[in-house]
C-alpha positions as CSV (number, residue, x, y, z in Angstrom):
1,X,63.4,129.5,74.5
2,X,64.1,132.6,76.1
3,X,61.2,132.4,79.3
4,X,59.0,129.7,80.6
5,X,56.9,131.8,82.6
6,X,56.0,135.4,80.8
7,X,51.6,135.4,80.6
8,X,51.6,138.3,78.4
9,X,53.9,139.3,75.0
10,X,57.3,141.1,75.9
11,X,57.4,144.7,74.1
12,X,59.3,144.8,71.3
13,X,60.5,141.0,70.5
14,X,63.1,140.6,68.5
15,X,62.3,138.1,64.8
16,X,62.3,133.8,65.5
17,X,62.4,135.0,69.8
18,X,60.0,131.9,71.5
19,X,58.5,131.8,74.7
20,X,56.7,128.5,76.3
21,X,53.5,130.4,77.2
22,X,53.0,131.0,81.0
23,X,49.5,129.6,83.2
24,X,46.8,132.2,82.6
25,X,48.3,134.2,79.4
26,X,46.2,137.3,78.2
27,X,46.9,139.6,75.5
28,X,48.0,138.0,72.1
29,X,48.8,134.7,73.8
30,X,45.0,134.3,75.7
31,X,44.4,130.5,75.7
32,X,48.0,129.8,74.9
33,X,48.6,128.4,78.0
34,X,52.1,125.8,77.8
35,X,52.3,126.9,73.4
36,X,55.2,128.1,72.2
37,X,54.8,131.6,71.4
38,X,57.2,132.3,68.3
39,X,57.4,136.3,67.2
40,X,58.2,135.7,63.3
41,X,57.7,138.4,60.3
42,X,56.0,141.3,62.8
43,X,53.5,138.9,64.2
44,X,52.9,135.9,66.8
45,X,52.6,132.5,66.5
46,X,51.0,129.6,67.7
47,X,53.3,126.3,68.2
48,X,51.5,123.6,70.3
49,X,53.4,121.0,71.6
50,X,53.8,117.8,71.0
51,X,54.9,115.0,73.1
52,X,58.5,114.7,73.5
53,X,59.6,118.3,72.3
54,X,62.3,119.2,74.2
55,X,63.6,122.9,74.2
56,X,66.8,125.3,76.5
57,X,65.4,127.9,78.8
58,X,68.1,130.6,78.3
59,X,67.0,132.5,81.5
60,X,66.9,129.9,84.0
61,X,70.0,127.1,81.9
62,X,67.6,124.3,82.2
63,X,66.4,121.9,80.2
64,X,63.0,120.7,79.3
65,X,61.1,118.1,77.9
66,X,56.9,117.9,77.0
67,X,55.4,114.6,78.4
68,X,51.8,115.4,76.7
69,X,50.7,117.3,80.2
70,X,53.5,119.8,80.8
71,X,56.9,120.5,80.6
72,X,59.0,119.0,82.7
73,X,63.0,119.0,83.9
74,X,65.3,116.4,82.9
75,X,66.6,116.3,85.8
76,X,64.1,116.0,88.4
77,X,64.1,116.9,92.4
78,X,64.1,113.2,93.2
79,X,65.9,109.9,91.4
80,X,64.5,106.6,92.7
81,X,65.2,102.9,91.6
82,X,68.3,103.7,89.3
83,X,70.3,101.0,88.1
84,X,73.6,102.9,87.1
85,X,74.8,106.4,87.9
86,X,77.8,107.2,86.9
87,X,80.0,111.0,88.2
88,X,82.4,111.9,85.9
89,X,83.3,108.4,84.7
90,X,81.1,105.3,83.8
91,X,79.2,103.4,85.8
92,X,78.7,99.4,85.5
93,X,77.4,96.0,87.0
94,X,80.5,95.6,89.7
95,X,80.4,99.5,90.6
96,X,76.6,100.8,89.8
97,X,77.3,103.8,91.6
98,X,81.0,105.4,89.7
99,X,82.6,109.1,90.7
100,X,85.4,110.5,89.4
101,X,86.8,113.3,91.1
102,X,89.1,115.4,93.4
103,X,87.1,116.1,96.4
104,X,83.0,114.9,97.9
105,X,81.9,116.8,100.8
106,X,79.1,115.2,102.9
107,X,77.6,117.6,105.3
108,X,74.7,117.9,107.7
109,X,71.5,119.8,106.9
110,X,71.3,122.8,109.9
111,X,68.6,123.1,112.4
112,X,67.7,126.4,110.4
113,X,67.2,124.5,107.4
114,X,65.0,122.4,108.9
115,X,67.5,120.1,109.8
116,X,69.0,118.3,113.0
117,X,72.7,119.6,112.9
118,X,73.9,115.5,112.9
119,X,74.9,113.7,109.8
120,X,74.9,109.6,109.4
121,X,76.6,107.6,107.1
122,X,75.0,104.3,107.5
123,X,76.3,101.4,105.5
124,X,74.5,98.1,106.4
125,X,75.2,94.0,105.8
126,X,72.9,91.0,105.7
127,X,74.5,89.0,108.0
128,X,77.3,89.1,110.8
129,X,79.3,86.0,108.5
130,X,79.0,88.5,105.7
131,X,81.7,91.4,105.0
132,X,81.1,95.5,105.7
133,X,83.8,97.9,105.1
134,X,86.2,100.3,103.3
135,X,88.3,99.8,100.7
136,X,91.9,102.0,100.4
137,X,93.8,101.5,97.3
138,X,96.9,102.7,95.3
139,X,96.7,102.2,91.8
140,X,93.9,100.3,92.7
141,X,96.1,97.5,94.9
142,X,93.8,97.0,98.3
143,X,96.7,98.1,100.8
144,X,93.6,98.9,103.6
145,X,90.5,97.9,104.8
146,X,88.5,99.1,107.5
147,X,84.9,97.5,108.7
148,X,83.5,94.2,109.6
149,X,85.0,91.7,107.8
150,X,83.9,87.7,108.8
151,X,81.9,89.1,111.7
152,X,81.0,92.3,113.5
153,X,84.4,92.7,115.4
154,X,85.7,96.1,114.3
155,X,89.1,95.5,112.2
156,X,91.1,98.0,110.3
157,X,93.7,95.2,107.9
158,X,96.5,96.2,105.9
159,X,98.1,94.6,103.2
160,X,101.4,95.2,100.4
161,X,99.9,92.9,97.7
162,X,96.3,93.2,98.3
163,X,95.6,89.8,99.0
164,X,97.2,88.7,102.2
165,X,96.1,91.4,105.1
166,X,97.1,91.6,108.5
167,X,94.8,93.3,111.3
168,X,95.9,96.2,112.7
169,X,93.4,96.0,115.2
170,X,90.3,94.2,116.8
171,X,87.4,95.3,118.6
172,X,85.3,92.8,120.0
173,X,81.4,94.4,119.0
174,X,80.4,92.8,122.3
175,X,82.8,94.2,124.9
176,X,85.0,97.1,123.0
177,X,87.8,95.0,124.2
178,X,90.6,96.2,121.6
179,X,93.4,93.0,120.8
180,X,96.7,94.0,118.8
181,X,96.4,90.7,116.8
182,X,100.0,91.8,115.6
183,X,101.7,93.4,118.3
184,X,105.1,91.5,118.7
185,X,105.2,90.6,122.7
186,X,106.6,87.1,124.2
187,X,107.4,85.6,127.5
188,X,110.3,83.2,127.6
189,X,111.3,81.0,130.5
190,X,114.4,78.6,131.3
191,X,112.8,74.7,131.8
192,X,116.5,73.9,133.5
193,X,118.9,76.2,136.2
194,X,121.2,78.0,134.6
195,X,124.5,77.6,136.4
196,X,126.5,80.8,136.8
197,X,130.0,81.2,137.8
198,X,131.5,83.9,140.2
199,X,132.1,87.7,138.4
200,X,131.4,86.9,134.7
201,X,127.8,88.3,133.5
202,X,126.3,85.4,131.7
203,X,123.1,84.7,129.2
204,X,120.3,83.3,130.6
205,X,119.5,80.3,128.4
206,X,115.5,80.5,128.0
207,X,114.3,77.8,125.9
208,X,110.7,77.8,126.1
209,X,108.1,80.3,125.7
210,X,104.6,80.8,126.8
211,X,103.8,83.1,124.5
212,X,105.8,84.6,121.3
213,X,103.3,86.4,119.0
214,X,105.3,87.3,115.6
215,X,108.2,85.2,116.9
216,X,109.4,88.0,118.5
217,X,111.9,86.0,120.5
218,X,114.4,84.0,119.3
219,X,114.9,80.7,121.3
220,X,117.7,79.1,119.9
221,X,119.8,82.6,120.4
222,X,118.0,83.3,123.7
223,X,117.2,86.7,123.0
224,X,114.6,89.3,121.4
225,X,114.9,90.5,118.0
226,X,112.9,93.7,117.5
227,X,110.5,93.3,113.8
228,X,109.9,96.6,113.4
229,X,111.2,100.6,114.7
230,X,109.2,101.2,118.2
231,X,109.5,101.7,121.8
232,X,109.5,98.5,123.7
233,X,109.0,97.2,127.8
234,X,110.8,94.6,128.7
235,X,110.9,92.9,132.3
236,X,112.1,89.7,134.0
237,X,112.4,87.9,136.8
238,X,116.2,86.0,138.0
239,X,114.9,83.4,140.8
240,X,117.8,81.8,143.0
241,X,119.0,79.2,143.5
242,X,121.9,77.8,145.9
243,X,124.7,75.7,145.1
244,X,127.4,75.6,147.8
245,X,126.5,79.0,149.8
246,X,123.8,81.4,150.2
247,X,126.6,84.2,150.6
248,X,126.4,84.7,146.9
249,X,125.0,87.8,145.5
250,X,122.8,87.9,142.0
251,X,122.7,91.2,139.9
252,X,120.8,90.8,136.6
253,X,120.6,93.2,134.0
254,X,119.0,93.4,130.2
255,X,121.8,93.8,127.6
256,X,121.0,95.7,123.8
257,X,123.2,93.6,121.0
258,X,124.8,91.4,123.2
259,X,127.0,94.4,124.5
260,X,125.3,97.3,125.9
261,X,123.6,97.3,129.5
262,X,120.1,99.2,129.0
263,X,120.1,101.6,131.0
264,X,117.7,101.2,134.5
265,X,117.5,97.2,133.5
266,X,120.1,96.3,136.4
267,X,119.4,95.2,139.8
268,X,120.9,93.6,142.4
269,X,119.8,91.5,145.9
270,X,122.3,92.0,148.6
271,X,120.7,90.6,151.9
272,X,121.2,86.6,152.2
273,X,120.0,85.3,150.0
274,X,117.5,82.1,150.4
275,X,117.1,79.4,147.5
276,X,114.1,79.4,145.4
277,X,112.7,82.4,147.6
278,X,114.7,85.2,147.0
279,X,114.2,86.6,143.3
280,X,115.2,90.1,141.5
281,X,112.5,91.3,139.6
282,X,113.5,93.9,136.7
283,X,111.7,95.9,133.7
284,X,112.6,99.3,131.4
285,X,111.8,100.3,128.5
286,X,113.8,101.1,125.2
287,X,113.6,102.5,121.6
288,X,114.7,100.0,119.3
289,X,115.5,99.5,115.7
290,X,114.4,96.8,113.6
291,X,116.8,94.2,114.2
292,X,118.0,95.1,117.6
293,X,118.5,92.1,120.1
294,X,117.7,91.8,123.8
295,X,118.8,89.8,126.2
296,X,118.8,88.7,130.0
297,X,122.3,88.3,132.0
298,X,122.5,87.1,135.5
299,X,125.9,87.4,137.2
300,X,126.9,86.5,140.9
301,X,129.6,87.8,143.3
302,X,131.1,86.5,146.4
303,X,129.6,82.9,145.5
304,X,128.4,81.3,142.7
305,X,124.8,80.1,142.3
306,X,121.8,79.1,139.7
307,X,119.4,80.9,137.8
308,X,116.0,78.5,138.4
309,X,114.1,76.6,135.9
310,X,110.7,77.8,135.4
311,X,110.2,80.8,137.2
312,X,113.8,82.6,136.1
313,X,111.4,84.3,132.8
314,X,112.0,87.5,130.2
315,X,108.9,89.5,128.8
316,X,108.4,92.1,126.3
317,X,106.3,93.8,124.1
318,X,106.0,96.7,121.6
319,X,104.3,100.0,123.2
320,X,105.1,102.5,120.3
């Protein structure tokens, strides 16, 4: 078909050219209304439709289809209820809605359209025990997901394999209280006093933790072992304790691979000192490579001493 709309015969039609017959036709094509009007051997004719004719409007690219009452579009202004649509590859029952493609642009209908200016994209669950989120694959591996997952705490999860998944981070739904479920941070502590000699820096033996999320610190080596590249804070605390004279003088100092003194860990108390009161309290922060080690030294001068159980402690975490 060449027009849907003409109510009147075009001037000089060229032979087998067909119009569907615009509302209100005159001319030949009075009463035609909705025909096919067919210009064959100098004359026109007559072609009503039948139910399920379908035809190509050149003018406007679109096709049509006759349901018994008019013409209509096959592809109409609104689809409701369908089961499968597939973009550019094939739907099916695990993925009813399919796309294929390079690019998707979602944006929001203007105030001068008639619009707000906001766009929404609401995804919604049944229930808080049920799951809610997206799903980042290569090569169609999971390596991401990001939603609500078990519950309605926020988690982004990462994974290598795409079944075991580690999260990232969690927001409790209820607060906005954000937890690094896998942020490597410990605090160790000595249960016994660590005896120290005069001029020798020493390990602190720490044997017990409090806390030591990833396993961060290593307690049969007494020190930290960084898991990962990142920028680390580290303090401690070095409490005295007397042995033959309170003349002695405690430095302490955080050491990187057993051998070099981080810079801006070291401290010193030089008054007297009083056991079990008087305590040097230390903290920096480093860049570290995976593997690294830190550790906490005391050392005493003038007089040898102890390092006290319990409250002589060494802390970290992972800031960046």
């Amino acid at each position: 078909m060449l027009d849907r709309n003409l109510t009147a015969p075009p001037g000089s039609p060229a032979d087998g050219d067909r119009y569907i017959v615009g509302s209100g036709a005159t001319g030949d094509w009075a009463g035609w209304d909705l025909n096919v009007a067919l210009w064959a051997d100098g004359a026109w004719l007559r072609l009503p439709p039948r139910t399920g004719w379908r035809t190509w409007v050149e003018d406007e690219g679109l096709l049509l289809v006759y349901d018994g009452a008019g013409w209509i579009g096959t592809t109409p202004d609104v689809l409701q209820n369908l089961a499968l649509l597939g973009i550019g590859t094939t739907a099916d029952a695990s993925n009813p809605f399919s796309a294929k493609l390079n690019a998707a642009l979602w944006t929001a209908k203007t105030v001068a359209e008639g619009g707000t200016g906001d766009l929404f994209y609401t995804m919604n669950k049944e229930a808080a025990g049920d799951d809610l989120g997206l799903t980042l694959q290569t090569g169609f591996v999971t390596k991401a997901l990001v939603g609500l997952f078990g519950s309605d705490r926020f988690r982004p999860a990462v994974s290598a394999d795409g079944s075991t998944f580690f999260d990232g981070l969690s927001v409790d739904n209820a607060t906005g209280i954000v937890d690094q479920p896998r942020l490597p941070r410990f605090k160790a502590y000595t249960n016994y006093d660590n005896y120290v000699g005069v001029g020798t820096w020493t390990k602190i033996g720490l044997n017990n933790t409090d806390y030591n999320d990833q396993g961060a610190f290593d307690a049969k080596n007494n020190h930290f072992v960084a898991p990962v590249d990142g920028t680390y804070l580290f303090g401690a605390t070095l409490l005295y304790k007397v042995n033959a004279s309170t003349t002695a003088r405690m430095r302490g100092r955080l050491v990187l691979n057993g051998t070099t003194e981080i810079r801006g860990s070291m401290g010193e108390t030089s008054a007297t000192h009083v056991s079990l009161a008087t305590a040097i309290w230390l903290q920096t922060m480093v860049p570290l490579t995976a593997g690294d080690t830190v550790e906490l030294q005391g050392y005493f001068r003038v007089a040898d001493g102890y390092f006290a159980a319990d409250h002589t402690s060494f802390w970290g975490c992972k800031i960046g």
